[in-house]
N, C-alpha and C positions, 0 to 999 in steps of 0.2 A: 356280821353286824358290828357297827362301832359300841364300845367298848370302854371309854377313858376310864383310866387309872388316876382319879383327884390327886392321890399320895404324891403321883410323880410330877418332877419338873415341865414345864409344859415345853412347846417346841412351836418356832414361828419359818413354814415351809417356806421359802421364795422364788416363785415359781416369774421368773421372767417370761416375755412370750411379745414377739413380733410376727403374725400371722400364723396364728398353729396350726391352721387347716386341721384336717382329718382327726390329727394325733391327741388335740389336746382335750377331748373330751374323755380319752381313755386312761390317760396321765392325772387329769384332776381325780377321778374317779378311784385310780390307784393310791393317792396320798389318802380321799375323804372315807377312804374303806379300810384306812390301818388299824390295826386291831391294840386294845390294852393303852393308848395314850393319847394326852392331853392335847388337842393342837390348833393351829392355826394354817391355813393355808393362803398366802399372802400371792395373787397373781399382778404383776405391774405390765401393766401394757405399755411395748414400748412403740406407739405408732401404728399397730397394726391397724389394717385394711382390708382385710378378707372376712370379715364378721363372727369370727370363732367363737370370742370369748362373748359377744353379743348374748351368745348361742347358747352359752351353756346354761343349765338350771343354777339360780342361785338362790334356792329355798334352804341348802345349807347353811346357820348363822357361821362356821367356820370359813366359808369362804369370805373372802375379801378383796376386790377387786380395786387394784390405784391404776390412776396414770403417771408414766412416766416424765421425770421437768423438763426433760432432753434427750435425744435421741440416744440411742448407744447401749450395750447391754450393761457397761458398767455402773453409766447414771439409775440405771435401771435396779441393779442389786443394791447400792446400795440406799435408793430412794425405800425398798421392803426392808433394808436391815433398819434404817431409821424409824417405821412406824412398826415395826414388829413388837408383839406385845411382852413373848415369853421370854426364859433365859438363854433358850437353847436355839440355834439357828441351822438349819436343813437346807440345802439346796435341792431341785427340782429340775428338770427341764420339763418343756411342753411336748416333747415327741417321744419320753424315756415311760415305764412301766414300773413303780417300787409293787415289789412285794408285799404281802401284806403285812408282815412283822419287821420289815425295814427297821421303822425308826424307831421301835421299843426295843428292839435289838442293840441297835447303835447307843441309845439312851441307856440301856444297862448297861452299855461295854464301858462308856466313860464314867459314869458313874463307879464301877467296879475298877477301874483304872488311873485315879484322879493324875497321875503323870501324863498321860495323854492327853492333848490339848488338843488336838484333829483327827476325826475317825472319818473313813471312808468305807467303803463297803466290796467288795467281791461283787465280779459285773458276768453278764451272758450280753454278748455284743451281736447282734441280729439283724439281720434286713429282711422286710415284709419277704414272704415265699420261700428264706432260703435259710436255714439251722442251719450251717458251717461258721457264721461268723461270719462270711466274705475275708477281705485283706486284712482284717482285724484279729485275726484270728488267735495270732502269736502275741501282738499287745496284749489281748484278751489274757495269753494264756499267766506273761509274765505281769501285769499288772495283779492278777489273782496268787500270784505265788508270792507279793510280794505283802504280809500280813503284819510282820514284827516291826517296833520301831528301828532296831540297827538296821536292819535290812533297808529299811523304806530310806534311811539316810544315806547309805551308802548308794544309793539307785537315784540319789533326788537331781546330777543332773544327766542321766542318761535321757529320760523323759520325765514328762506328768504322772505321778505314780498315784495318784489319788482323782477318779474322774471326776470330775466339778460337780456334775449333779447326785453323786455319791456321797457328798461330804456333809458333816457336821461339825458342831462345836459352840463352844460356848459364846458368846457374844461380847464378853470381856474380852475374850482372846481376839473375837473382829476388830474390834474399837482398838484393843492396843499396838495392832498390827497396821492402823490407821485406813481398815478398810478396802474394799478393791479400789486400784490405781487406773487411771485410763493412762496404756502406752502401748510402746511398737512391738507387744505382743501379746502372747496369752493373757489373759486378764488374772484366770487361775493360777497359773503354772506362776505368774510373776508372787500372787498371793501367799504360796507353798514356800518359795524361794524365798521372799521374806519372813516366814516362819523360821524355814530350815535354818534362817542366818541371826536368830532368833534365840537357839536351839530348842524350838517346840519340838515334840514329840508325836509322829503320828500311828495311829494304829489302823488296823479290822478286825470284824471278830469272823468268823469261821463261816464260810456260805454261802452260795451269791443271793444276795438283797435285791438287785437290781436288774430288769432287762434293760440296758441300754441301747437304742436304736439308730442303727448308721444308714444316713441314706445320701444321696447326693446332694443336697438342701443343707446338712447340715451345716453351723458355721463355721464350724472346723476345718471344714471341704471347700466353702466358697470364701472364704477371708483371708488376703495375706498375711493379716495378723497370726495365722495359723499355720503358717507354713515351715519347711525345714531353717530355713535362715532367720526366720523371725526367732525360733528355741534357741538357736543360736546367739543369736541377740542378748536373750535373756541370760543362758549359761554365762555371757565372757561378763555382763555386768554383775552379775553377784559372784564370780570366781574370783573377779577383782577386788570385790567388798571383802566374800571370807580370806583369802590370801591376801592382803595386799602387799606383803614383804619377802615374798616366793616367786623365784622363777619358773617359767614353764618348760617342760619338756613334751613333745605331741608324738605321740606312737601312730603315725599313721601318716605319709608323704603324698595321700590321694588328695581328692578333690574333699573329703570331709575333713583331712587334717586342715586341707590349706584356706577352708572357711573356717573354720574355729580360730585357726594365727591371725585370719587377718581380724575376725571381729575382738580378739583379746589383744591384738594391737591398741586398736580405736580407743582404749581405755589403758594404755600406755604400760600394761602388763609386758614384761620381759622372755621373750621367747628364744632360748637360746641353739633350739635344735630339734629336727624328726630322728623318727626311730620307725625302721620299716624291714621286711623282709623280703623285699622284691629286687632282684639283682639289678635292673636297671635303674633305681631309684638309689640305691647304697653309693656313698659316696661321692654322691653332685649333689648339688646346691637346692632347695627349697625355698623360696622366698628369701632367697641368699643367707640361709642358715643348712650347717650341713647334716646330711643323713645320715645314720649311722645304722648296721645291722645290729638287730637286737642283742647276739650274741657280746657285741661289744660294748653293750649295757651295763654303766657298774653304780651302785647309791652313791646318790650326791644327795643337795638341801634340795634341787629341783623338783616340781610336784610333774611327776607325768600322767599324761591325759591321754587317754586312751581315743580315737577317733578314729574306727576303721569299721565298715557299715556291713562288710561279707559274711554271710551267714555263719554261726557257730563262734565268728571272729573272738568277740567279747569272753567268751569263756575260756577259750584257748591262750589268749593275751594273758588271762587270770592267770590261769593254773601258771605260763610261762614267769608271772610275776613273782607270784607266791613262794613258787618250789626256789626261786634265786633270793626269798628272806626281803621280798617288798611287803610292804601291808599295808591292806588297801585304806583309807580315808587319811592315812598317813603319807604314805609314798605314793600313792598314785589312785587317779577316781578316774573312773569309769562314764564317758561323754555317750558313746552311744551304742 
């Protein structure tokens, strides 16, 4: 049974939603049954047409239902961050399940943490009929490992390390961030990205909060904006931002090095060479910049980027880097 905690800051959920079908009466129902705190739950309709949100009971006065001014999910967020009432802001999806101590969890952790400016939460990633996770399995496993703010910094551009509808924070921190941006990708991931470049601070506290639920529908799954070259995208525009006086060097002469050179081209970053292990790749040309075997690796000012996608790769490249006296956010970050 709900529960609010007066004492505490309240919290404004923003629950976007373009045809929730099935999902979204179990999603509402999981925010309107959090236990111990203050809230709002803020649903923007963005266009749907399947009758969901029609649908659902609004004898809650916490629910709140907008239309969205314009199509899109970003008009969308932040059409709920504008009328949201409280200090705190929560994201939601319409097809995701929050726990029931979610967001009083999250609320104490920031509060207990005032350095933290973005908390996210520890996910169980699911599809209807099947516990394993599906292909998600490994993001799952490394998104949950990754809990500390160095950690989460040092990882921010291998992927999204904070899942969008996991996230909180305070709403000063939205506004001075200027908000979510409509572009050629993530809408979040670009959001995080200008934190990181920011130097906001992100956390979690201990636990998974969240089932988050993958199916084929999702827009992660059906949107180019989601896809491996749109991350890309985003990686070479804020590499460019945070570096802009550092050459690149790419540990990796495949097809993931050679989209990473060309999108940190497009923003006129300087690439002066790969670094790879495969004998027919060592010493020919790359995008007419030459290969070199790792072994013949020695510290320069260049920042090397890691971009080789073969399983274990990333760890193995570390420990290779490490044990030769690189350090990583210094000498070299970790792309994928």
């Amino acid at each position: 049974m709900h529960t609010p905690n007066s004492a505490s800051p309240g919290i404004s959920v923003i629950l976007p939603v373009r045809d929730g079908g099935d999902y979204l009466d179990v999603a509402v129902a999981s925010i309107l049954q959090q236990s111990h705190v203050n809230l709002e739950l803020i649903i923007v309709d963005d266009h749907s047409r399947d009758g969901a949100i029609h649908h659902l009971d609004k004898s809650d006065p916490r629910l709140r239902i907008l239309a969205s001014p314009t199509r899109g999910i970003v008009a969308a967020l932040n059409a709920g961050i504008d009328k949201a009432r409280h200090p705190y802001i929560a994201r939601m999806d319409a097809d995701d399940i929050a726990r029931p101590r979610r967001l009083q969890t999250q609320l104490d952790y920031l509060l207990a943490h005032p350095e933290i400016q973005v908390c996210g939460v520890c996910v169980n990633i699911f599809r209807d009929g099947d516990t394993t996770g599906g292909g998600y399995r490994r993001y799952q496993d490394w998104i949950n490992a990754l809990t500390k703010p160095d950690e989460i910094a040092l990882s921010m551009f291998i992927e999204c390390p904070i899942p969008h509808p996991s996230a909180m924070m305070h709403r000063y921190h939205l506004q001075t961030l200027g908000r979510y941006q409509d572009c050629d990708w993530p809408e979040d991931y670009d959001l995080w990205l200008r934190a990181h470049l920011r130097k906001f601070r992100f956390g979690k506290p201990n636990g998974v909060l969240l089932d988050w639920r993958d199916h084929n529908t999702r827009l992660s799954r059906a949107s180019s904006r989601y896809n491996k070259q749109a991350f890309f995208r985003a990686k070479a525009c804020y590499l460019a931002k945070a570096h802009p006086n550092r050459n690149f060097r790419i540990w990796g002469a495949g097809p993931t090095g050679a989209m990473l050179h060309d999108e940190l081209a497009k923003y006129g970053c300087q690439i002066t060479g790969f670094i790879d292990i495969a004998p027919r790749r060592i010493n020919n040309l790359k995008r007419g910049k030459p290969v070199v075997d790792a072994y013949q690796l020695s510290k320069t000012t260049d920042l090397v980027l890691t971009a080789v996608n073969a399983r274990d790769a990333r760890a193995d490249i570390k420990s290779f880097l490490n044990q030769h006296r690189f350090v990583e956010g210094e000498d070299y970050l970790c792309m994928t």
